[in-house]
MMTF fields as JSON, N, C-alpha, C and O atoms, coordinates in Angstrom:
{
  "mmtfVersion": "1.0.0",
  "mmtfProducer": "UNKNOWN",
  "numBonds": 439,
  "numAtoms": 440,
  "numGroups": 110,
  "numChains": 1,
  "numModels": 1,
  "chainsPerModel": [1],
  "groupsPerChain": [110],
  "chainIdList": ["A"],
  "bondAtomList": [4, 2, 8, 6, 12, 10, 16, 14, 20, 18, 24, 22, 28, 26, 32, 30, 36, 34, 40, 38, 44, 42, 48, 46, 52, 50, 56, 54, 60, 58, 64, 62, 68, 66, 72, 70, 76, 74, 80, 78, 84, 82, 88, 86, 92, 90, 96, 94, 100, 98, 104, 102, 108, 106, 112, 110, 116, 114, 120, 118, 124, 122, 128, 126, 132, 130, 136, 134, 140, 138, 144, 142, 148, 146, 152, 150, 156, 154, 160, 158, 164, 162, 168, 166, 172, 170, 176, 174, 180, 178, 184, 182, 188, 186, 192, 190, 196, 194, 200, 198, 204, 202, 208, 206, 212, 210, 216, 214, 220, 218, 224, 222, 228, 226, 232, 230, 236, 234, 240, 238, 244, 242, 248, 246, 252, 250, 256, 254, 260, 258, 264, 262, 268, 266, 272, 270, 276, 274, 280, 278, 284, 282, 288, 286, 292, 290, 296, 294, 300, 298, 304, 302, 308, 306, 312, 310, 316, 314, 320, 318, 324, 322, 328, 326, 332, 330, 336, 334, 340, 338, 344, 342, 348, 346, 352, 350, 356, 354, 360, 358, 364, 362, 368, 366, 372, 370, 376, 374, 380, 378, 384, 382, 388, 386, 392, 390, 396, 394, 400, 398, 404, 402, 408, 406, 412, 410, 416, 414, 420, 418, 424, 422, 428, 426, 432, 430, 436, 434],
  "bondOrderList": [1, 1, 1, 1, 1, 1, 1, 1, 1, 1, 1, 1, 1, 1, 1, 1, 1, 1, 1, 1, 1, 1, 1, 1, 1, 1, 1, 1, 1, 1, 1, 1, 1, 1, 1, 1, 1, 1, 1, 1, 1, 1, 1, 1, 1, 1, 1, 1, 1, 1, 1, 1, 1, 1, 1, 1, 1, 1, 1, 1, 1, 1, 1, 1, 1, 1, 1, 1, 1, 1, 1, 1, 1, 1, 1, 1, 1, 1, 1, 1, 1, 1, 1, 1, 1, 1, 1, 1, 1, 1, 1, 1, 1, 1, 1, 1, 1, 1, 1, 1, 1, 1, 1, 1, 1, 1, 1, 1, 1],
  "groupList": [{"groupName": "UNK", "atomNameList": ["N", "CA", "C", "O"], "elementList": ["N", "C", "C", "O"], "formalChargeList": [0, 0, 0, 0], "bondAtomList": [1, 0, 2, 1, 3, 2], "bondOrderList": [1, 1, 2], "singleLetterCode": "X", "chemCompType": "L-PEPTIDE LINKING"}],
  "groupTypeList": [0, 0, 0, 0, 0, 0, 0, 0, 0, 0, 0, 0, 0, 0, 0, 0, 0, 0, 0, 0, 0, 0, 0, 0, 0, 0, 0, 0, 0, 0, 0, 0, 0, 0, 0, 0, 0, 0, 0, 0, 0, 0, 0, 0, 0, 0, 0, 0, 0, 0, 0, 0, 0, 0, 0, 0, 0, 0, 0, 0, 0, 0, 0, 0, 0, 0, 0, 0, 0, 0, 0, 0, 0, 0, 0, 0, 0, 0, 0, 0, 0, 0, 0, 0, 0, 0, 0, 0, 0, 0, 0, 0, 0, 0, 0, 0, 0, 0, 0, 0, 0, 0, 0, 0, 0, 0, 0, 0, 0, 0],
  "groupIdList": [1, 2, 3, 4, 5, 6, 7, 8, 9, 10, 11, 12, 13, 14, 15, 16, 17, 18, 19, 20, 21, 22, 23, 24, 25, 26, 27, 28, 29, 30, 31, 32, 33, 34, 35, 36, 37, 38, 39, 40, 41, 42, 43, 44, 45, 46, 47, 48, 49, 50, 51, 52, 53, 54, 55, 56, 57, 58, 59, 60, 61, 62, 63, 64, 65, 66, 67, 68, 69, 70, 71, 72, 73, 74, 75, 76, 77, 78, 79, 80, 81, 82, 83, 84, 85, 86, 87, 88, 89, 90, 91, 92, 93, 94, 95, 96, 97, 98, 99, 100, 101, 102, 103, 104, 105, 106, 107, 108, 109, 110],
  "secStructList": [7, 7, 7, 7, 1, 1, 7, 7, 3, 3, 3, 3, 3, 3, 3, 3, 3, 3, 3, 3, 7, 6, 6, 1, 7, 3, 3, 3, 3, 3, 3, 3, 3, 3, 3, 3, 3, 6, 6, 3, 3, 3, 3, 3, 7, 7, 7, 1, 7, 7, 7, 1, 1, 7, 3, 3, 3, 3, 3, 3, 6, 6, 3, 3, 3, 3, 3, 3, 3, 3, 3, 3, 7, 7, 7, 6, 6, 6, 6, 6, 7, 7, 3, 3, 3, 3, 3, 7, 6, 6, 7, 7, 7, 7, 1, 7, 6, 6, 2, 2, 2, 2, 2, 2, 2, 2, 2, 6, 6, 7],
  "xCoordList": [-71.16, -69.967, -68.726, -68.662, -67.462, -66.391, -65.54, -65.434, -65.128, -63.692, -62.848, -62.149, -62.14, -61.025, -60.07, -60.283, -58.628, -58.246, -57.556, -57.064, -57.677, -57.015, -57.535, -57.729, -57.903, -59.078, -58.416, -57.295, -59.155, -58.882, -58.953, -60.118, -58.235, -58.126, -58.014, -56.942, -59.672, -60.211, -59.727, -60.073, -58.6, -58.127, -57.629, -57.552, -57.263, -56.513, -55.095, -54.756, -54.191, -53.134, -52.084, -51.981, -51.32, -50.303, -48.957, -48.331, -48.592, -47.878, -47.476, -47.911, -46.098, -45.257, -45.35, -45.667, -45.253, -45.771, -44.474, -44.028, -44.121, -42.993, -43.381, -43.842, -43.093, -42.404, -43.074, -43.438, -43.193, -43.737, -44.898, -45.717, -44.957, -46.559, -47.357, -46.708, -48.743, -49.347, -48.092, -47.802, -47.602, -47.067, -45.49, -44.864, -44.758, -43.657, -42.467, -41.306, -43.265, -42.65, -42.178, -42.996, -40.728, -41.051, -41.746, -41.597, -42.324, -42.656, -42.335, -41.701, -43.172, -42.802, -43.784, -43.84, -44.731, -46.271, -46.842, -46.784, -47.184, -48.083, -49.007, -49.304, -50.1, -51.361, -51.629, -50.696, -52.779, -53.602, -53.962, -54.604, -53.538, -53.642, -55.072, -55.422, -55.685, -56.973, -57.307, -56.705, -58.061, -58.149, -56.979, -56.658, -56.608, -55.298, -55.162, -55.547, -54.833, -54.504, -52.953, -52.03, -52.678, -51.622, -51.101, -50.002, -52.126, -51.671, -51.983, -52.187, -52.042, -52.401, -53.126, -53.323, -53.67, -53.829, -54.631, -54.542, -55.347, -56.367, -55.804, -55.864, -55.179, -54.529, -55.918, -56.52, -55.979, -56.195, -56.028, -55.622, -56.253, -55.496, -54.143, -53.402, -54.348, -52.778, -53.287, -54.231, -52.381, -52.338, -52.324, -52.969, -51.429, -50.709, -51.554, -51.605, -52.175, -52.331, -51.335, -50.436, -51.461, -50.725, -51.232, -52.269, -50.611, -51.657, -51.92, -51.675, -52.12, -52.482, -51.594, -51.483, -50.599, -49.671, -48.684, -48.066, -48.299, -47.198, -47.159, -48.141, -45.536, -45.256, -44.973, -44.229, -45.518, -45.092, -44.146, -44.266, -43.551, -43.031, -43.74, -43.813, -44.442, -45.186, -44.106, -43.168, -44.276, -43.295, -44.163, -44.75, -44.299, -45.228, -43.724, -42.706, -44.088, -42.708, -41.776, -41.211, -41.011, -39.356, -39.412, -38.373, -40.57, -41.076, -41.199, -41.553, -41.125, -41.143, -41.072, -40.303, -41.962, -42.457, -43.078, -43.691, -42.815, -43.234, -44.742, -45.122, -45.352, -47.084, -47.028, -46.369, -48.048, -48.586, -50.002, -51.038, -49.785, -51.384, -52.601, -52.513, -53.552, -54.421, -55.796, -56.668, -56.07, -57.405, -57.104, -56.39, -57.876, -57.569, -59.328, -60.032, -59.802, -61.271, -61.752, -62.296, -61.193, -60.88, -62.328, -62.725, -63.076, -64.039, -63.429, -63.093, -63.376, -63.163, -62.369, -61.966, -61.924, -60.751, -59.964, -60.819, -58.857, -57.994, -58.867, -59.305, -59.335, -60.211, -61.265, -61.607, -61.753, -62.844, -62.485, -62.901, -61.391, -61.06, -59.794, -59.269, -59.381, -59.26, -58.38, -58.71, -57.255, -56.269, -56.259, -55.973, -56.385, -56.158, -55.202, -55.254, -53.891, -52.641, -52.295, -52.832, -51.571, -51.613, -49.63, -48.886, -49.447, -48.073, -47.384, -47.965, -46.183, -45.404, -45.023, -44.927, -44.727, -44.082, -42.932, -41.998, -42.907, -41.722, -41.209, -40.193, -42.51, -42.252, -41.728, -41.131, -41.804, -41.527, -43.276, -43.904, -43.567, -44.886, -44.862, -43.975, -45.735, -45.271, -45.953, -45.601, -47.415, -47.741, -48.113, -48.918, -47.798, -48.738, -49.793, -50.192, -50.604, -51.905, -52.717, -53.77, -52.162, -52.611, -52.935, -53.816, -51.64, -51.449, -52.38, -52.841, -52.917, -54.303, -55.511, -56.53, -55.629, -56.92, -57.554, -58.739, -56.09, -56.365, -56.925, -58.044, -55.854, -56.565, -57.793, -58.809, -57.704, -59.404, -60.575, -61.358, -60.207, -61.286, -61.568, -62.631, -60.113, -60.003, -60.656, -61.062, -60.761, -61.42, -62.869, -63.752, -63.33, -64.406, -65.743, -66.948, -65.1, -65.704, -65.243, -65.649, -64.117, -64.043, -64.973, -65.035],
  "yCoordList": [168.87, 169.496, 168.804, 167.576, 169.842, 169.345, 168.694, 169.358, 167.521, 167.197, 167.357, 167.265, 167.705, 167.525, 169.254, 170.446, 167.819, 168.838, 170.287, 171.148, 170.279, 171.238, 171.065, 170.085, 172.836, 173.566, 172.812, 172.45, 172.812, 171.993, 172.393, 172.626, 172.509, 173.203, 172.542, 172.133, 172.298, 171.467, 172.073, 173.144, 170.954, 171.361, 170.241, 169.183, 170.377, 169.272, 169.619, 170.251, 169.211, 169.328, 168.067, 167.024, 168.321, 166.684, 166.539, 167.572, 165.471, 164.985, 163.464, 162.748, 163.858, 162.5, 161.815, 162.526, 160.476, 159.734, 158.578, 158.443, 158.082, 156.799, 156.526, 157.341, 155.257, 154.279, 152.592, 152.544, 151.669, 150.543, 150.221, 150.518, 149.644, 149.016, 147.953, 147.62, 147.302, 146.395, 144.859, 144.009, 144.723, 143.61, 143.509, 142.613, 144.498, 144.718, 145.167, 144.768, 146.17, 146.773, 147.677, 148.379, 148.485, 149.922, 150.72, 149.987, 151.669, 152.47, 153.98, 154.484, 154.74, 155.925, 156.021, 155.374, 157.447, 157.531, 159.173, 159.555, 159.732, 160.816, 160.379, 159.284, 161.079, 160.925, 162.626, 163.428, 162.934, 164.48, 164.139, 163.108, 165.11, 165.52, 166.366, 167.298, 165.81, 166.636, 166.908, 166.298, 167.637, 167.883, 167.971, 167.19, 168.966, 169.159, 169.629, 170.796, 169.399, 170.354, 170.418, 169.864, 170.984, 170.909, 169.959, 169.962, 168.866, 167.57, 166.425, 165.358, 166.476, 165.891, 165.992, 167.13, 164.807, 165.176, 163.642, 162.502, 164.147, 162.935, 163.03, 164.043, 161.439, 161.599, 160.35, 159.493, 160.949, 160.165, 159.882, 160.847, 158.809, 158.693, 157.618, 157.203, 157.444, 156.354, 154.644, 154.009, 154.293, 153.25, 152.193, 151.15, 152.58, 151.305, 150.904, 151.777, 149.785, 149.563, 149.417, 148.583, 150.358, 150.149, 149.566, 148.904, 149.78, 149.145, 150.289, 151.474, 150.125, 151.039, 150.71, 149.609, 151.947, 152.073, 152.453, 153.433, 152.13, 152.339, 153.708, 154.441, 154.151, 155.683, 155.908, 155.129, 157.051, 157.315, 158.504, 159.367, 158.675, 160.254, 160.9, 160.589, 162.217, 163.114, 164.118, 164.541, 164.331, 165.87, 166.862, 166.505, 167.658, 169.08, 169.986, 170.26, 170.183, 171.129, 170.912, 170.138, 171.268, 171.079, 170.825, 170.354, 170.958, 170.184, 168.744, 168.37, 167.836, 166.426, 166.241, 166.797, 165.432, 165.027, 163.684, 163.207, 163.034, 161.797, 161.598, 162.15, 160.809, 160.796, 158.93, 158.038, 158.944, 157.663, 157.143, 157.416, 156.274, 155.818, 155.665, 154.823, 156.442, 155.799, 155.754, 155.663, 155.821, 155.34, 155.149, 155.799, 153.886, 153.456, 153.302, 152.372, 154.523, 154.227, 153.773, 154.293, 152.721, 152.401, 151.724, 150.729, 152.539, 152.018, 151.725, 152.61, 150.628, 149.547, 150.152, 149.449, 151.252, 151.819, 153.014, 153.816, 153.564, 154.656, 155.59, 155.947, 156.239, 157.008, 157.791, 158.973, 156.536, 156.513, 156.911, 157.89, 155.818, 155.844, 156.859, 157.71, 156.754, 157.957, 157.092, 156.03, 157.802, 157.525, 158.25, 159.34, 158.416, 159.504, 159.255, 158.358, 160.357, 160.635, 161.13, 162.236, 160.859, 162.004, 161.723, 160.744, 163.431, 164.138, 163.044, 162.676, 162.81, 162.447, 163.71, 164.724, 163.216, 164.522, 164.767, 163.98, 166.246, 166.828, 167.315, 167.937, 166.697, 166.835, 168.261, 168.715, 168.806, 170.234, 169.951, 168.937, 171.579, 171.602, 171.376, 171.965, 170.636, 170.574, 171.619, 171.905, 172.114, 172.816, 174.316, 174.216, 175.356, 176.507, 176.761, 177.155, 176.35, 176.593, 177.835, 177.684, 179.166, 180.244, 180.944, 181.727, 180.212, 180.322, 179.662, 180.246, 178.591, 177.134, 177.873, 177.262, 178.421, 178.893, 179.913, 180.097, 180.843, 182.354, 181.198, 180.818, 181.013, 180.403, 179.742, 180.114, 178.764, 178.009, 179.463, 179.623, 180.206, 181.322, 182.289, 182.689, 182.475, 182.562, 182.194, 182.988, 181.182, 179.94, 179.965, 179.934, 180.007, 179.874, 181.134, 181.042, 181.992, 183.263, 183.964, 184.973, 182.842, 183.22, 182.609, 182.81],
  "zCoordList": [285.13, 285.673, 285.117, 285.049, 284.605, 283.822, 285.453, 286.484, 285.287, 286.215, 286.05, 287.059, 284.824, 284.12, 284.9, 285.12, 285.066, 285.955, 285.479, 286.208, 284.036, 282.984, 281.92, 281.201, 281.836, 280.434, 278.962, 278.605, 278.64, 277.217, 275.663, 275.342, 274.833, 273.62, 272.541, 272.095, 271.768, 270.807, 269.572, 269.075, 269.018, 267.626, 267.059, 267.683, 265.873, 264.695, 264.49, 263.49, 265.446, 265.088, 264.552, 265.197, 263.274, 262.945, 264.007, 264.244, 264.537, 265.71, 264.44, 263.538, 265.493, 265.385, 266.231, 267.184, 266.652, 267.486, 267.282, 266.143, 267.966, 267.928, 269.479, 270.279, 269.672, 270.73, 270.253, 269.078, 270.825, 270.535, 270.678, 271.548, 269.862, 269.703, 270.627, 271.618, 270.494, 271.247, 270.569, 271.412, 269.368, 269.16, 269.441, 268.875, 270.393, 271.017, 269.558, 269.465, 268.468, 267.609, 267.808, 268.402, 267.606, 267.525, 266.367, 265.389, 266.029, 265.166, 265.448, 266.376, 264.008, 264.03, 262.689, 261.643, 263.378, 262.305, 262.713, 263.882, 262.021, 261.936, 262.325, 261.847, 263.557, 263.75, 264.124, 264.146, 264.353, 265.086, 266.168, 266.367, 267.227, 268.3, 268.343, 267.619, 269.294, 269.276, 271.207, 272.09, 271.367, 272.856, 274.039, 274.935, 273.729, 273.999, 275.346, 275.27, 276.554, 277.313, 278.141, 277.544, 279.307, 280.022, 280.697, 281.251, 280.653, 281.181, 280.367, 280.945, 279.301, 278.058, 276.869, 276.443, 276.094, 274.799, 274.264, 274.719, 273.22, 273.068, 271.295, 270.598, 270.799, 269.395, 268.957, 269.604, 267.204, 266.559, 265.033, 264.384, 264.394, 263.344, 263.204, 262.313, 264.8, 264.799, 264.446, 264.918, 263.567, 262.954, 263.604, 263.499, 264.388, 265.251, 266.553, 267.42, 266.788, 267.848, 269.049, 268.942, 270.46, 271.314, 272.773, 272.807, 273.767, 274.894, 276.21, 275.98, 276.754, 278.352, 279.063, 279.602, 279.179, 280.011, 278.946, 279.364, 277.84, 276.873, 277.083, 277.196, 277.151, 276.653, 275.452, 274.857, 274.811, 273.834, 273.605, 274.474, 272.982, 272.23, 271.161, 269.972, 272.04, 270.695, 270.151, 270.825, 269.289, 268.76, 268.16, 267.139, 268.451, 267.596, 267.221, 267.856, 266.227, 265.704, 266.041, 265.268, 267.131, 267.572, 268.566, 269.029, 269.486, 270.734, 270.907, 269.789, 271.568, 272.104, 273.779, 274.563, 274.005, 275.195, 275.158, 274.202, 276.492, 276.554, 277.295, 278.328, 276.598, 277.189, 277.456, 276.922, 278.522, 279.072, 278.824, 279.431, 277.719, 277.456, 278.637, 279.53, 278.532, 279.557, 279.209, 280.073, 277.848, 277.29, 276.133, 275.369, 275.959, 274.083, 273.73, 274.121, 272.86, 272.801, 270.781, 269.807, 271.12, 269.107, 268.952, 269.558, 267.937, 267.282, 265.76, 264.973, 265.573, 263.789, 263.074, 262.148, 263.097, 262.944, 263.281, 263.656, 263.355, 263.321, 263.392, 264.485, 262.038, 262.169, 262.731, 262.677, 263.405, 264.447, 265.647, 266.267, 266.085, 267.067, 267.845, 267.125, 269.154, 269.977, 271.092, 271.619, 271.281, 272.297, 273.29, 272.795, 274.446, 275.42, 276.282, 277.124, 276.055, 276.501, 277.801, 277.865, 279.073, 280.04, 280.054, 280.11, 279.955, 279.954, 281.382, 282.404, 280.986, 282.381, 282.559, 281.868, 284.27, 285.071, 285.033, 284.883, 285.211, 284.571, 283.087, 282.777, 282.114, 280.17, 279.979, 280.955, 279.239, 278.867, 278.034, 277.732, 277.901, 277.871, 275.915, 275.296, 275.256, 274.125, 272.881, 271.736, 273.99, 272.943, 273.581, 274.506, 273.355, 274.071, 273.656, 272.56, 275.241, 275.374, 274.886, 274.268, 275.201, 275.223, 273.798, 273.442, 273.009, 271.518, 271.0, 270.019, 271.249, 270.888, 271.361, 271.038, 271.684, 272.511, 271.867, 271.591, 271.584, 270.65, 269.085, 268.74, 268.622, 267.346, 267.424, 266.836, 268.146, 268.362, 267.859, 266.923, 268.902, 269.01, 267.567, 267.093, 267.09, 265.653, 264.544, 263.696, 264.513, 263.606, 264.338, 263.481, 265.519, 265.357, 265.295, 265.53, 264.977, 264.588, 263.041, 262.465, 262.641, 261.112, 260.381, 259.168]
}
């Protein structure tokens, strides 16, 4: 049985990502957004190690919203590994769902 409190929309999307790092840097890096839903988003590809609890700023197109680290699941590298994001309250929504969902479905019958 799923818990998750909002349906979820498995894709590869590129995101900008800025705020500071685990070594009290700021940055600013391209990573993919993957597992996407209305109350967050699972990125990977990010370079930077950060910590649990850090907010970040995602941007998808002309959209930006601020997310709150709350899983860092890094296997030996970036690549591997998997951040899981939850939206603060109040964000503006950054990606439409309904639009992610149609395509998903798109792609997986093309």
């Amino acid at each position: 049985m799923d818990r998750r409190r909002h349906p979820r929309v498995s894709m590869q999307l590129p995101v900008k990502v800025w705020g500071v790092d685990a070594k009290s840097l700021p940055f600013s890096e391209l990573a993919t957004a993957i597992n996407i839903s209305e109350g967050g988003l699972v990125l990977q590809r990010l370079r930077r190690q950060v910590r649990l609890g850090t907010v970040l700023e995602i941007q998808y197109g002309h959209e930006q919203a601020q997310f709150k680290v709350v899983r860092l699941d890094r296997v030996g590298n970036p690549e591997q590994g998997s951040i899981g994001l939850e939206k603060l309250a109040a964000q503006p929504t950054l990606m439409d769902l309904s639009l992610l969902q149609g395509r998903a479905a798109a792609a997986a019958h093309a």
